[in-house]
C-alpha positions in Angstrom: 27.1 -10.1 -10.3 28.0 -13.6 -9.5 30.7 -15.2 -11.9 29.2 -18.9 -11.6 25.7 -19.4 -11.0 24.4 -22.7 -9.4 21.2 -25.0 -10.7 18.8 -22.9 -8.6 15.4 -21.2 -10.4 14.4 -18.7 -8.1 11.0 -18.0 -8.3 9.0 -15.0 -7.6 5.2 -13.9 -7.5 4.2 -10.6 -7.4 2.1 -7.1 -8.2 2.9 -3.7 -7.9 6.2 -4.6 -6.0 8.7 -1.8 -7.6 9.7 -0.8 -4.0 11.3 -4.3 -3.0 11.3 -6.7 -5.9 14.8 -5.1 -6.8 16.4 -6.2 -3.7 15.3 -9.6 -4.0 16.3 -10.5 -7.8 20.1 -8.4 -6.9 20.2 -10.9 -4.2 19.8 -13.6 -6.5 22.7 -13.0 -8.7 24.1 -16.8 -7.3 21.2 -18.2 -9.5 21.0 -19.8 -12.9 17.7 -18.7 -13.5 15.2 -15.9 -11.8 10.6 -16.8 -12.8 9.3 -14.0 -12.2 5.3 -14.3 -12.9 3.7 -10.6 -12.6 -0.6 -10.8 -12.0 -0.6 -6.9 -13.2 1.8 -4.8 -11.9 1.0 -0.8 -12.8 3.6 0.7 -10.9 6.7 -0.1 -13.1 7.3 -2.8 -11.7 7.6 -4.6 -15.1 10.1 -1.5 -16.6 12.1 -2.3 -13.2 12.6 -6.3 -14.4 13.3 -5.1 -18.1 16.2 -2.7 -16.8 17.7 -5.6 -14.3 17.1 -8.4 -17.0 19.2 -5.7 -19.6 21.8 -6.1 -16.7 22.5 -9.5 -17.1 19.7 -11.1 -14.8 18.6 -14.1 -15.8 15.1 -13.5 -15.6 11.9 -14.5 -17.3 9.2 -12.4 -16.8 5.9 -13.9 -17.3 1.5 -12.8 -16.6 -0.6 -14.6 -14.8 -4.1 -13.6 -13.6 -4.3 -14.0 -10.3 -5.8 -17.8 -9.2 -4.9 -17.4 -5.3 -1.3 -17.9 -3.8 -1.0 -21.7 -3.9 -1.6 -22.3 -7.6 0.0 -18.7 -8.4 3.3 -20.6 -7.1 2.7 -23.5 -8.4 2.4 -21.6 -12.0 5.8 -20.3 -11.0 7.2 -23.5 -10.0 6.1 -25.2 -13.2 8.6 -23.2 -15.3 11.3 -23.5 -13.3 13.9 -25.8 -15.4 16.7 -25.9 -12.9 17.9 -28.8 -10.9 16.7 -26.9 -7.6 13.7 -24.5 -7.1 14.1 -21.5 -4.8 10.7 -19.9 -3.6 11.4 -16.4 -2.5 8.9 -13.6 -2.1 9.3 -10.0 -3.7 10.2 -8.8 -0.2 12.5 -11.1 0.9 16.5 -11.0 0.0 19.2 -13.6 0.4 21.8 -12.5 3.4 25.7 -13.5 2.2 26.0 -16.2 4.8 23.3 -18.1 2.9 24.3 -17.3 -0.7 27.5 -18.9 0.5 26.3 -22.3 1.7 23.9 -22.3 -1.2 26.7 -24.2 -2.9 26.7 -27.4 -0.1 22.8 -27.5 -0.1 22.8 -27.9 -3.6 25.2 -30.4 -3.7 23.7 -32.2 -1.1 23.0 -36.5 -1.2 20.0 -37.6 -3.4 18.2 -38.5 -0.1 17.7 -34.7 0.6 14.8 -33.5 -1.3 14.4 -30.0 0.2 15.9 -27.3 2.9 14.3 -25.1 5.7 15.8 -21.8 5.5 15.9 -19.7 8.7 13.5 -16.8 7.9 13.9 -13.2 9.6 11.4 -10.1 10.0 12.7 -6.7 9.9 11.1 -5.1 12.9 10.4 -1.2 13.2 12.7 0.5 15.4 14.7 -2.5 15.9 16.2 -3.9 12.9 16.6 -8.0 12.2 17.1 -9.8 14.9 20.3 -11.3 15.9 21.1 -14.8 16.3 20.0 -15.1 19.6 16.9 -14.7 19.0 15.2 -17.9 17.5 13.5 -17.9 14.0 11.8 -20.9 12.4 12.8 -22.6 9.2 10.9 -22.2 6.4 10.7 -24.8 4.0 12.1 -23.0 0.3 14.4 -24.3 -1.3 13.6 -28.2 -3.1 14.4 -30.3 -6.0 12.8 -29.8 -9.1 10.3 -32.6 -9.6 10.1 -33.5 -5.8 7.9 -30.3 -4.5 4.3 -29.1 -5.3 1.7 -26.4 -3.8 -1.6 -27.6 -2.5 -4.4 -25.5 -4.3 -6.2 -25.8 -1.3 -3.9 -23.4 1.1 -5.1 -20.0 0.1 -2.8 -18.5 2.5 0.6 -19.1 3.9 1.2 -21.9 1.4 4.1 -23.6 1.8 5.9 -26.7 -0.4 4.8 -29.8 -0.3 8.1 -32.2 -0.8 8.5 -35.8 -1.6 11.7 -36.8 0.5 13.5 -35.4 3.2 13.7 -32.3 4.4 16.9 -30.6 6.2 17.0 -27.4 7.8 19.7 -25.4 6.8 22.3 -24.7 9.3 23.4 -21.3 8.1 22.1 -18.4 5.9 19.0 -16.1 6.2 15.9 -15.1 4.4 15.7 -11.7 5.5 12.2 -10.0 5.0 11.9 -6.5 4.7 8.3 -4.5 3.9 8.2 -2.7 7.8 4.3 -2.1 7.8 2.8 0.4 10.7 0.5 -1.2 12.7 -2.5 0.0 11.1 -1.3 -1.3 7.6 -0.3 -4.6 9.2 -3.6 -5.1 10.7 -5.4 -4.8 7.5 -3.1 -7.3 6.3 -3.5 -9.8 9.0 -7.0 -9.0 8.8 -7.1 -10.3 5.1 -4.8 -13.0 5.7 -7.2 -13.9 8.8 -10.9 -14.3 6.4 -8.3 -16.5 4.1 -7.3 -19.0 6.9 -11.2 -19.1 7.7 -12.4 -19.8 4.4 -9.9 -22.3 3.8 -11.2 -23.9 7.3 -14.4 -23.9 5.9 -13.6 -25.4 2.4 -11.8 -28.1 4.6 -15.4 -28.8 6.3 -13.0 -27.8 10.2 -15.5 -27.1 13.0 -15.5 -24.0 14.9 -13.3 -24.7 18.6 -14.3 -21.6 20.8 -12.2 -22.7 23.3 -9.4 -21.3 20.9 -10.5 -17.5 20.7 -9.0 -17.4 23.9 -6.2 -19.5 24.1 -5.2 -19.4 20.6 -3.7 -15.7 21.0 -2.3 -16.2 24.6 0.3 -19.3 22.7 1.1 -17.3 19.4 2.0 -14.4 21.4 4.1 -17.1 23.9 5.0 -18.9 20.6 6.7 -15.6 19.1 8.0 -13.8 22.3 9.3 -16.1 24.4 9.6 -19.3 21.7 11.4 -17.2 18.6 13.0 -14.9 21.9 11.3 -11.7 20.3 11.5 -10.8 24.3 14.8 -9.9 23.3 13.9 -7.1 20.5 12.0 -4.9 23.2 9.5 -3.0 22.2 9.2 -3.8 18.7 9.7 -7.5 19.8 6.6 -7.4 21.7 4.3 -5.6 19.2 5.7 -8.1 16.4 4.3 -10.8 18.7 1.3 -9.1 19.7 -0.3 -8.5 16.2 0.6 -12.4 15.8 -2.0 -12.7 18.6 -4.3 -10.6 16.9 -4.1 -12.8 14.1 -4.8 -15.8 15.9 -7.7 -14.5 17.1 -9.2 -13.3 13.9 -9.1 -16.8 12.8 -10.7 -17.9 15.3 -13.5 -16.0 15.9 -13.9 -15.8 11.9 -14.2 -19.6 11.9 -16.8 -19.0 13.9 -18.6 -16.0 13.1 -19.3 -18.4 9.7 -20.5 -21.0 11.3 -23.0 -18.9 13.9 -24.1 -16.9 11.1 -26.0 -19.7 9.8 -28.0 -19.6 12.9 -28.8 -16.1 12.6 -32.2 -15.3 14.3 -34.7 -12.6 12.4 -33.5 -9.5 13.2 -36.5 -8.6 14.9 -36.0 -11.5 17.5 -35.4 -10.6 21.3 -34.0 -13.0 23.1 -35.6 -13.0 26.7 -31.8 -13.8 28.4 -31.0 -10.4 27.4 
């Protein structure tokens, strides 16, 4: 374990994550404080935490009931009481290279009010990829005080920070749950009814122009943009279910707003 720990609360959401959450919080050994908030983990999960926090963690383990992933975090990030707030997921594990510029980001002039930390997928059959192959910056690490969640985002939320942003120019969040495709398509599929909803709530107007091209530029986005085109196979599947996702969105948007024009079942159209 880390001999000095720096001003960073890391802080965690999760349930039923006892075959990945240790990674992450032994990753995390740099920082002064680990939030953990649990929304009712039964597969020991919580007896996991207990035996890391007897290690020496520094971990506070707090319940929750689940209220979405925005205002879950933002329950997180509330009790965070460190100069600088780390939002890492139960999956996801600091790499060494950024655990040792975490020091210089930290320190960093009062100007900078948060960092984009390069973000990596562990791909089946490949691995991570390597650095030649592009990977956005993900905005997680911000001063306390200077970062909030919007309620509003009930999926991908990301930090909302008052100040300026840097991307970090070393270190990776590497993510590791490798889902088959039939488990990751339930998942995008979930994710995917989220984004719609939340398109809805924000009174957004159904484009169907983008169930078509919507896919075609994620999949571009991902393979040729992040240089998944470089992972082979498992490159272009990663960037393939990407598509999918886009196009679940879109023709979920919508599906909700047709649906409101539903004809009587018994109806037959004569252009049939």
């Amino acid at each position: 374990m880390a001999s000095a720990r720096l001003p960073i609360s890391a802080f965690v959401i999760c349930k039923d994550e006892a075959l990945y959450i240790e990674s992450c919080i032994r990753s995390l050994d740099v920082c002064s404080e680990i939030v953990v908030v649990d929304s009712g983990s039964t597969d020991g999960t919580l007896e996991l935490l207990e035996r890391l926090k007897g290690e020496g963690f520094p971990l506070t383990v707090l319940h929750n009931d689940w209220p979405g992933y925005a205002a879950q975090k933002q329950f997180a990030l509330e009790r965070c009481t460190q100069d600088w707030c780390l939002n890492i997921d139960a999956d996801e594990r600091l790499d060494d290279e950024l655990k040792a510029a975490l020091p210089e980001l930290v320190a960093a002039p009062a100007e900078v009010a948060g960092w984009g930390i390069r973000r990596r997928n562990y791909l089946i059959g490949y691995g991570y990829p390597a650095d030649n192959a592009r990977e956005h910056h993900l905005l997680r690490l911000a001063r306390r005080g200077k970062a909030r969640f919007d309620p509003a985002q009930l999926v991908h939320e990301t930090m909302l920070v008052d100040g300026e942003v840097r991307k970090a120019p070393k270190g990776t969040l590497l993510h590791f749950r490798p889902l088959f495709l039939g488990e990751q398509i339930l998942k995008e599929n979930a994710y995917s009814s989220l984004k719609a909803e939340q398109a809805a709530k924000a009174g957004k107007k159904a484009r169907p122009w983008k169930i078509a091209v919507s896919p075609v530029l994620y999949f571009l986005r991902l393979y040729v943009g992040h240089r998944l085109y470089r992972c082979g196979w498992p490159g272009f599947i990663e960037a393939g279910t990407g598509a999918v996702y886009a196009f679940m969105t879109e023709a979920k948007i919508l599906q909700r707003e047709l649906a409101a024009k539903m004809p009587p079942a018994e109806t037959k159209r004569d252009d049939a």
